[in-house]
Backbone atoms as SQL, in Angstrom:
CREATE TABLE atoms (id INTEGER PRIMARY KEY, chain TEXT, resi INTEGER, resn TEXT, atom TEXT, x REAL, y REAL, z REAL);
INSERT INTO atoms VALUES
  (1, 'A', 1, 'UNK', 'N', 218.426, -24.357, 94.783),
  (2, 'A', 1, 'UNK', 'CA', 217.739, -23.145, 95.133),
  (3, 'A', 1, 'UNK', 'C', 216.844, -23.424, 96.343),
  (4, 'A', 2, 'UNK', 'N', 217.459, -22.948, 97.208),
  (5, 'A', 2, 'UNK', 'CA', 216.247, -22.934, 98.669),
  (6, 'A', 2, 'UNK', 'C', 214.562, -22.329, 98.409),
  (7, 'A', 3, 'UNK', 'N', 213.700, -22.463, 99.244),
  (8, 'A', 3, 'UNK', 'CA', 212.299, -21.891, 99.149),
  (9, 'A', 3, 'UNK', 'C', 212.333, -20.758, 99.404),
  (10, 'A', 4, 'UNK', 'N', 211.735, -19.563, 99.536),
  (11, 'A', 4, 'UNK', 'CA', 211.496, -18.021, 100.271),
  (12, 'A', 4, 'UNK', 'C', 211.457, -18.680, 101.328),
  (13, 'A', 5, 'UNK', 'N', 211.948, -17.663, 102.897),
  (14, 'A', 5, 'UNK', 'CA', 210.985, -17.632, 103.731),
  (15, 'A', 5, 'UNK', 'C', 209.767, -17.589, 103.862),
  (16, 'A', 6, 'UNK', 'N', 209.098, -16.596, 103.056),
  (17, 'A', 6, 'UNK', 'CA', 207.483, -16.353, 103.230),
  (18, 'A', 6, 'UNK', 'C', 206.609, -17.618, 102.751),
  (19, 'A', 7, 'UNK', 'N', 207.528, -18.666, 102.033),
  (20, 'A', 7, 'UNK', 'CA', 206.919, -19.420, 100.646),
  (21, 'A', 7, 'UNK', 'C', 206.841, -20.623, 101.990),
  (22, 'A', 8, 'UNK', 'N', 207.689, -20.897, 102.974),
  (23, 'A', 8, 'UNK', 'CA', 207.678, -22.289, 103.544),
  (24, 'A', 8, 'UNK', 'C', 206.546, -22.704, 104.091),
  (25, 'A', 9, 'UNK', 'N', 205.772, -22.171, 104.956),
  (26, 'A', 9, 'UNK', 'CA', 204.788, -21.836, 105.882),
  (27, 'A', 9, 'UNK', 'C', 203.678, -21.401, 104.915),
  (28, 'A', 10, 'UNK', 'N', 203.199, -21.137, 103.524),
  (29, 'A', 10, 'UNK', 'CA', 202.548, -20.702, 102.933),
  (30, 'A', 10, 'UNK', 'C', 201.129, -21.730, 103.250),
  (31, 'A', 11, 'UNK', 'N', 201.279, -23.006, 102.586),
  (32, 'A', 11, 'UNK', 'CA', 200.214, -23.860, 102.736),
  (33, 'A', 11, 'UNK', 'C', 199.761, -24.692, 103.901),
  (34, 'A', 12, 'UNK', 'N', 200.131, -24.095, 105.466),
  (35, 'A', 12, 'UNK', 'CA', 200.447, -24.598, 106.586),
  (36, 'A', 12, 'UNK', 'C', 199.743, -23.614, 107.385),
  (37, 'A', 13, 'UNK', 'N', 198.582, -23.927, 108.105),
  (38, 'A', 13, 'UNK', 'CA', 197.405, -23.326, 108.787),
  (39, 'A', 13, 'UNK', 'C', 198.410, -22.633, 110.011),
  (40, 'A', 14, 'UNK', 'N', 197.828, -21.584, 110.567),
  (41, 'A', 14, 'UNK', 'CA', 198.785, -21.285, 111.599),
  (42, 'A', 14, 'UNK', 'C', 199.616, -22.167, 113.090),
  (43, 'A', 15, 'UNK', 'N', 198.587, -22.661, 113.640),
  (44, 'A', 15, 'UNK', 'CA', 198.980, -23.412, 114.376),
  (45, 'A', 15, 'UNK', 'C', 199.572, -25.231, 114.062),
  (46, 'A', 16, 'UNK', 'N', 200.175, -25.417, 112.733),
  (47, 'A', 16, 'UNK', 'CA', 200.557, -26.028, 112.281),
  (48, 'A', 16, 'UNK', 'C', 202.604, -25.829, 112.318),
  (49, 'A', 17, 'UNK', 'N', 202.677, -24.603, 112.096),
  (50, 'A', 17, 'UNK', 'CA', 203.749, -23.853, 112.099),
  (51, 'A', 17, 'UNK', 'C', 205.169, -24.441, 113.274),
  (52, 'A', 18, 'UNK', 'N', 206.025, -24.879, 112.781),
  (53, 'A', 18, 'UNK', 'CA', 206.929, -25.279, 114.072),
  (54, 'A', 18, 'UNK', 'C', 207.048, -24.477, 115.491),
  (55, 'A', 19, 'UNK', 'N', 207.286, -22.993, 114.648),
  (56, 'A', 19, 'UNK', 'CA', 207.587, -21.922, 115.655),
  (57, 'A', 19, 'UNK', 'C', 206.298, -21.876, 116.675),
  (58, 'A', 20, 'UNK', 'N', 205.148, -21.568, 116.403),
  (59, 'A', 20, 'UNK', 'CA', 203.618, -21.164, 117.098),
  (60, 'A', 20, 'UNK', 'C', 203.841, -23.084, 118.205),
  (61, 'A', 21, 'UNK', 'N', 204.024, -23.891, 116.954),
  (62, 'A', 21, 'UNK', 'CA', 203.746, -25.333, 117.986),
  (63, 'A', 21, 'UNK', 'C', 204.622, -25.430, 119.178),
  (64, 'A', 22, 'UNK', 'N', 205.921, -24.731, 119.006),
  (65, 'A', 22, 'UNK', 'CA', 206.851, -24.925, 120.624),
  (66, 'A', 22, 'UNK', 'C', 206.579, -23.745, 121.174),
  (67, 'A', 23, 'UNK', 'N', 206.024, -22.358, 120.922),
  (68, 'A', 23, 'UNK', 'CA', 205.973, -21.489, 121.844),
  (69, 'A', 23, 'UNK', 'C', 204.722, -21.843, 122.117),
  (70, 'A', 24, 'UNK', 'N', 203.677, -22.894, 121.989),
  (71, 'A', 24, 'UNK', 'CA', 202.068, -23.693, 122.731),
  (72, 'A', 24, 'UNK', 'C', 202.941, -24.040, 123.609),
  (73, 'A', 25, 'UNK', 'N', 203.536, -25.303, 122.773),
  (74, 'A', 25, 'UNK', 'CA', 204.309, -26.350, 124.203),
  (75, 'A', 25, 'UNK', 'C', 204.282, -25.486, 125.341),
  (76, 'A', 26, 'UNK', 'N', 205.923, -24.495, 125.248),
  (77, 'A', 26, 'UNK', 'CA', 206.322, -23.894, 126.278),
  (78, 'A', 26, 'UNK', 'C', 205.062, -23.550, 127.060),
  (79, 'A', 27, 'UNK', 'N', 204.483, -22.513, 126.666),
  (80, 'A', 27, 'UNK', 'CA', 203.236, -22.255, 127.630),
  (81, 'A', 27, 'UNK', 'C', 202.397, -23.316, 128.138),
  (82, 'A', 28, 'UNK', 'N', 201.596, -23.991, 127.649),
  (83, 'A', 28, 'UNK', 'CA', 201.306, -25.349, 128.039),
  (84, 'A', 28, 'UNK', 'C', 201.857, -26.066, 129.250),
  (85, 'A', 29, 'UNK', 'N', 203.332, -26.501, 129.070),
  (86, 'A', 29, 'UNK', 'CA', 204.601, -26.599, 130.284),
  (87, 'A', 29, 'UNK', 'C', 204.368, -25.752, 131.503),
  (88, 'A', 30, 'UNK', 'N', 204.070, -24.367, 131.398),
  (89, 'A', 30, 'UNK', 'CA', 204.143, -23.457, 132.154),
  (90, 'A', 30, 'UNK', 'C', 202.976, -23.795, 133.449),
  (91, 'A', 31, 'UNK', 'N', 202.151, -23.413, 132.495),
  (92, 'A', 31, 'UNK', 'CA', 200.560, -23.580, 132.861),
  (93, 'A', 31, 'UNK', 'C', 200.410, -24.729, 133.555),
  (94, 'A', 32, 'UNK', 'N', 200.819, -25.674, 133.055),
  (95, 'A', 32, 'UNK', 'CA', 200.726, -27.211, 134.141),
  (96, 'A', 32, 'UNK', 'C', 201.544, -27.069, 135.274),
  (97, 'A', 33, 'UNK', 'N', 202.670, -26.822, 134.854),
  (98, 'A', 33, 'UNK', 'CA', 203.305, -26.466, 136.420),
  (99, 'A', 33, 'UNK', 'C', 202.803, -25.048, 136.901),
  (100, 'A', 34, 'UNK', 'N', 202.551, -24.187, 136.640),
  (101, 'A', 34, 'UNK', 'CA', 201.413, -23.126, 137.565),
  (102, 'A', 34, 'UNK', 'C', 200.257, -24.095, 138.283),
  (103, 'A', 35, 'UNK', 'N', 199.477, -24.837, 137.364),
  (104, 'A', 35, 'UNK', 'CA', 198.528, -25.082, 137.983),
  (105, 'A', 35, 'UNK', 'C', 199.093, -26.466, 139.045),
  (106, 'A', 36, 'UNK', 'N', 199.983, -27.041, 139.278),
  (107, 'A', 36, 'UNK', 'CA', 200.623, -28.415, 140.181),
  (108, 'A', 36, 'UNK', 'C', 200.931, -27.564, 141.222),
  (109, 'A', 37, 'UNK', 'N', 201.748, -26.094, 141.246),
  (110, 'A', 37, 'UNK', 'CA', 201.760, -25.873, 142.364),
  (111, 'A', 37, 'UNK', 'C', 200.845, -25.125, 143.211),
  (112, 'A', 38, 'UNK', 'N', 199.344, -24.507, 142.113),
  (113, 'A', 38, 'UNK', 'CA', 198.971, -24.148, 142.775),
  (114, 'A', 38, 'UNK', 'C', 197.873, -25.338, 143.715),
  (115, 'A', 39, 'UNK', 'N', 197.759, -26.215, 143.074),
  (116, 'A', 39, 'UNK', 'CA', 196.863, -27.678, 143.697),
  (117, 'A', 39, 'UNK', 'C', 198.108, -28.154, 145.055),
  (118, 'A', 40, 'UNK', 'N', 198.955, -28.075, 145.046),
  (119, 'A', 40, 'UNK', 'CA', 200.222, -28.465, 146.216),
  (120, 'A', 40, 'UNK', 'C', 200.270, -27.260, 147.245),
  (121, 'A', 41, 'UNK', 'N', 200.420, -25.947, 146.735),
  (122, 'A', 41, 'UNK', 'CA', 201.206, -25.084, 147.782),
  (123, 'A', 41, 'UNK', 'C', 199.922, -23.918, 148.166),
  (124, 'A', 42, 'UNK', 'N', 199.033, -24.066, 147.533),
  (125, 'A', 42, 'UNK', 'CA', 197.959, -22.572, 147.730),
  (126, 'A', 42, 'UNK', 'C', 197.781, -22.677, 148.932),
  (127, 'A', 43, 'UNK', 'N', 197.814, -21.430, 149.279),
  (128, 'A', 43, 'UNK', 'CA', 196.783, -21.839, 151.150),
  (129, 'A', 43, 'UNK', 'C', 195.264, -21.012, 150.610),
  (130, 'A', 44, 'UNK', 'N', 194.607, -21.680, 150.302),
  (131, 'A', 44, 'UNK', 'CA', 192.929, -21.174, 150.305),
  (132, 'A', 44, 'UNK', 'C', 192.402, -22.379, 150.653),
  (133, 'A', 45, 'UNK', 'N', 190.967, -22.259, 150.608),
  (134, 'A', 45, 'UNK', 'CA', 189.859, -23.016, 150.686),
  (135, 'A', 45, 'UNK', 'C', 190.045, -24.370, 149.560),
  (136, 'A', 46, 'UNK', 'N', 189.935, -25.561, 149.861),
  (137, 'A', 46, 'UNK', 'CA', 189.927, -26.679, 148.962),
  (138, 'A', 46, 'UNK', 'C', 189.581, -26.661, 148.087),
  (139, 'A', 47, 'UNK', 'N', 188.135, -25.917, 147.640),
  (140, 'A', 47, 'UNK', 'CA', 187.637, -26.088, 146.731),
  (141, 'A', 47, 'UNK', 'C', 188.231, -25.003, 145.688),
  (142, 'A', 48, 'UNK', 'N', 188.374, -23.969, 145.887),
  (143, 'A', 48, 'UNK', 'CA', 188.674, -22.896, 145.473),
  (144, 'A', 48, 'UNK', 'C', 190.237, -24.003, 144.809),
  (145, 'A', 49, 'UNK', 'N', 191.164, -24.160, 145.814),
  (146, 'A', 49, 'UNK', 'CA', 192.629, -24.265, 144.991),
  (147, 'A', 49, 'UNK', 'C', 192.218, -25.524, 144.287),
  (148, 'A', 50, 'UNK', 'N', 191.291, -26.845, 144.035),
  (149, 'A', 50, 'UNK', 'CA', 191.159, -27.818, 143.230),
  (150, 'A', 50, 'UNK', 'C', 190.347, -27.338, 142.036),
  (151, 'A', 51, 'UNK', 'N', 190.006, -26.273, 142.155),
  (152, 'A', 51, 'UNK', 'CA', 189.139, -25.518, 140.954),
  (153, 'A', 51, 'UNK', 'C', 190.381, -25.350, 140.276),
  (154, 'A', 52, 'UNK', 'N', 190.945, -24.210, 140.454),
  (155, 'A', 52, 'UNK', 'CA', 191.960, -23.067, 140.002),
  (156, 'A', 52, 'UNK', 'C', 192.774, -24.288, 139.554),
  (157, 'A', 53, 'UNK', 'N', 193.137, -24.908, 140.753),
  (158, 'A', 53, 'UNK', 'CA', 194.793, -26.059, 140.168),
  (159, 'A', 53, 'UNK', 'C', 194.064, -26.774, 139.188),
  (160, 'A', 54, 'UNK', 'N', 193.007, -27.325, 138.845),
  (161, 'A', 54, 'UNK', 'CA', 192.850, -28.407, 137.898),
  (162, 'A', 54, 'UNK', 'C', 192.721, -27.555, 136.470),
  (163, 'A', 55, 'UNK', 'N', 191.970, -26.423, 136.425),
  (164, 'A', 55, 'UNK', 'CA', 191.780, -25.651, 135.433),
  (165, 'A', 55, 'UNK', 'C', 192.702, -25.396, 134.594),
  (166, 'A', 56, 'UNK', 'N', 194.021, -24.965, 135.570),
  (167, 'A', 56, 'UNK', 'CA', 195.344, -24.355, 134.785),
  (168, 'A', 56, 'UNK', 'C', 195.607, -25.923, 134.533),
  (169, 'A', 57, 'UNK', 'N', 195.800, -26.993, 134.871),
  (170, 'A', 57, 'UNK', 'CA', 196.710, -28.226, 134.516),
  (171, 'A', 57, 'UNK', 'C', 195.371, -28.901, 132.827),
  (172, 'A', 58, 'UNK', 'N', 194.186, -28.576, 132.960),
  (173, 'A', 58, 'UNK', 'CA', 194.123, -28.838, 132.400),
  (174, 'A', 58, 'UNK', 'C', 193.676, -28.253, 131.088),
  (175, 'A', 59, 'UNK', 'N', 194.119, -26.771, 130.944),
  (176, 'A', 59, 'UNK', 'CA', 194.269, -25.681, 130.157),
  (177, 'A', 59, 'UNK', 'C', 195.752, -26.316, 129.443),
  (178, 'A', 60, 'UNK', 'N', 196.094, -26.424, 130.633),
  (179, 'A', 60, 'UNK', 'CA', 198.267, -26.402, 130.152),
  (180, 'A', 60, 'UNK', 'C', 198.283, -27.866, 129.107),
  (181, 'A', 61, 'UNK', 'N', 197.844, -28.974, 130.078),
  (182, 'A', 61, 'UNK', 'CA', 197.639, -30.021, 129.403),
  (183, 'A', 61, 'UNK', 'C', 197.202, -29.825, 127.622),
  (184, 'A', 62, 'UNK', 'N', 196.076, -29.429, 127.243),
  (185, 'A', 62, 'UNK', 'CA', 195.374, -29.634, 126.291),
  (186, 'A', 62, 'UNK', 'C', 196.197, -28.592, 125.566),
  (187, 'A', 63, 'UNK', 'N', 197.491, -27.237, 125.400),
  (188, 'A', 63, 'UNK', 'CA', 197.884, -26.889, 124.884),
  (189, 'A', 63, 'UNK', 'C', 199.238, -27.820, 124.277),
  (190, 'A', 64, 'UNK', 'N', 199.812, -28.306, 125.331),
  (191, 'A', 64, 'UNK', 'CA', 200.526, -29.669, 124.895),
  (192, 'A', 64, 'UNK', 'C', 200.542, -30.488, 124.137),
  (193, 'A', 65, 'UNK', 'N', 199.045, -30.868, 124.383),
  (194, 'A', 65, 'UNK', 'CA', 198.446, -31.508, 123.594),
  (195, 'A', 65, 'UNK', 'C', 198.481, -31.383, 122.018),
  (196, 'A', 66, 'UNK', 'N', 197.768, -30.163, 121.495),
  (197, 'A', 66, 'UNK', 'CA', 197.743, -29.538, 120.812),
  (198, 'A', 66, 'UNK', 'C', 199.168, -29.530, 120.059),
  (199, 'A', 67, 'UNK', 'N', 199.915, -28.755, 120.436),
  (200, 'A', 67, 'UNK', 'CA', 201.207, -28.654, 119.881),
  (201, 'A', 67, 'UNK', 'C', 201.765, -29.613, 119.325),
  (202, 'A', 68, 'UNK', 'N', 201.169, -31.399, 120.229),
  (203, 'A', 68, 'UNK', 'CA', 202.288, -32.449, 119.812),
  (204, 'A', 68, 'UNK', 'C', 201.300, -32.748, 118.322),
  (205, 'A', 69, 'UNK', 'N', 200.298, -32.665, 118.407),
  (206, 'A', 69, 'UNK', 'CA', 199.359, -33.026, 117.596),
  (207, 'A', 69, 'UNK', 'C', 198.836, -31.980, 116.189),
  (208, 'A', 70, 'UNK', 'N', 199.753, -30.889, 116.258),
  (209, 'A', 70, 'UNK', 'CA', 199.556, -29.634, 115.270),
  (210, 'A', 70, 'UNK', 'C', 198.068, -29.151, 115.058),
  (211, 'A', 71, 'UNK', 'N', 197.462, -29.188, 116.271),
  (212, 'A', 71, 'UNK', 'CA', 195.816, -29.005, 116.529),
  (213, 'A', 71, 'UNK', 'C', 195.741, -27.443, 117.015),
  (214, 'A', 72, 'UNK', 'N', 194.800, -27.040, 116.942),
  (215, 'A', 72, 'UNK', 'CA', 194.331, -26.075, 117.957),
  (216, 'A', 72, 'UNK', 'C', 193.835, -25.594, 119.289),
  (217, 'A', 73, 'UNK', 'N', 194.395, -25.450, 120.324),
  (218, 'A', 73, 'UNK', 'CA', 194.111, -25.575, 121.543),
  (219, 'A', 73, 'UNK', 'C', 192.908, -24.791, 121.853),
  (220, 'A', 74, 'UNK', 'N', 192.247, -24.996, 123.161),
  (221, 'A', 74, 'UNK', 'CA', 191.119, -24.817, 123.411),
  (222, 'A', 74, 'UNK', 'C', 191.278, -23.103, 123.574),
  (223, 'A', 75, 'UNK', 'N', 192.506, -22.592, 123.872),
  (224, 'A', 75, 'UNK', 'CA', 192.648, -21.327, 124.021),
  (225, 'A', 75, 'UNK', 'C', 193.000, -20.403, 122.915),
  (226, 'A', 76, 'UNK', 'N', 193.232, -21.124, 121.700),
  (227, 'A', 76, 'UNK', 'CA', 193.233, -20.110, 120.372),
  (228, 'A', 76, 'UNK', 'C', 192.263, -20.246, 120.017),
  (229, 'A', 77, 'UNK', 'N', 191.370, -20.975, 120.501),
  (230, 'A', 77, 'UNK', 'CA', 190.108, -21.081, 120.024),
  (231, 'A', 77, 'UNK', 'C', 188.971, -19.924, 120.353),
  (232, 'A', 78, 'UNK', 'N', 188.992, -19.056, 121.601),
  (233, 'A', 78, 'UNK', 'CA', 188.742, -17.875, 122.387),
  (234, 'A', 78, 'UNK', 'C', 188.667, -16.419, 121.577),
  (235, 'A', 79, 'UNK', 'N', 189.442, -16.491, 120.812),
  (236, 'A', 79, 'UNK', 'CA', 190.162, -15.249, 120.661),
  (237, 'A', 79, 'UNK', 'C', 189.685, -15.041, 118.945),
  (238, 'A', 80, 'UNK', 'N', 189.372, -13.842, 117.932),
  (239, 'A', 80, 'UNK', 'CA', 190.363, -12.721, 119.321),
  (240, 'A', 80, 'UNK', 'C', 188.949, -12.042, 119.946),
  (241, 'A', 81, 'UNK', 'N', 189.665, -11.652, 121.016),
  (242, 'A', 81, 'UNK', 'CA', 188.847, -11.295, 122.133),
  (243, 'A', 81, 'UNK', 'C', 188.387, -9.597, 122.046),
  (244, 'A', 82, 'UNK', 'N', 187.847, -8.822, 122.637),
  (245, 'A', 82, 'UNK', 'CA', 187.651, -7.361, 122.082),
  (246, 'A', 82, 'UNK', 'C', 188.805, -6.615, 123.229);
């Protein structure tokens, strides 16, 4: 006899969840490469694109993070927001 669906995930905090941990990854992934190209290709002011680029890489990073580690990233941590 298999488990319910509803029953698998029962005693498993949300961001514990397989599904929630690879759709972090993915975003995470995203976000680091958003923020690599924007530190490589932006045309603004230095400071401005080493702000922005490090922020997203290390937003993206720490969701990665998170995911490999079944933690909570610094950005579910935010929410919910109004």
């Amino acid at each position: 006899m298999t488990p319910d669906a509803t029953e698998q995930g029962a005693g498993k905090p949300f961001h514990a969840r397989r599904t929630y941990r690879l759709i972090t990854a993915a975003l995470g992934l995203l976000l680091c490469g958003v923020g690599a190209c924007v530190l490589i290709l932006a045309d603004t002011a230095g400071v401005v694109r080493l702000a922005g680029g490090a922020a997203f890489v290390t937003v993206g990073g720490n969701m990665v993070w998170s995911a490999v580690t079944a933690k909570e990233s610094w950005l579910s941590r935010l929410g919910p927001l109004p």
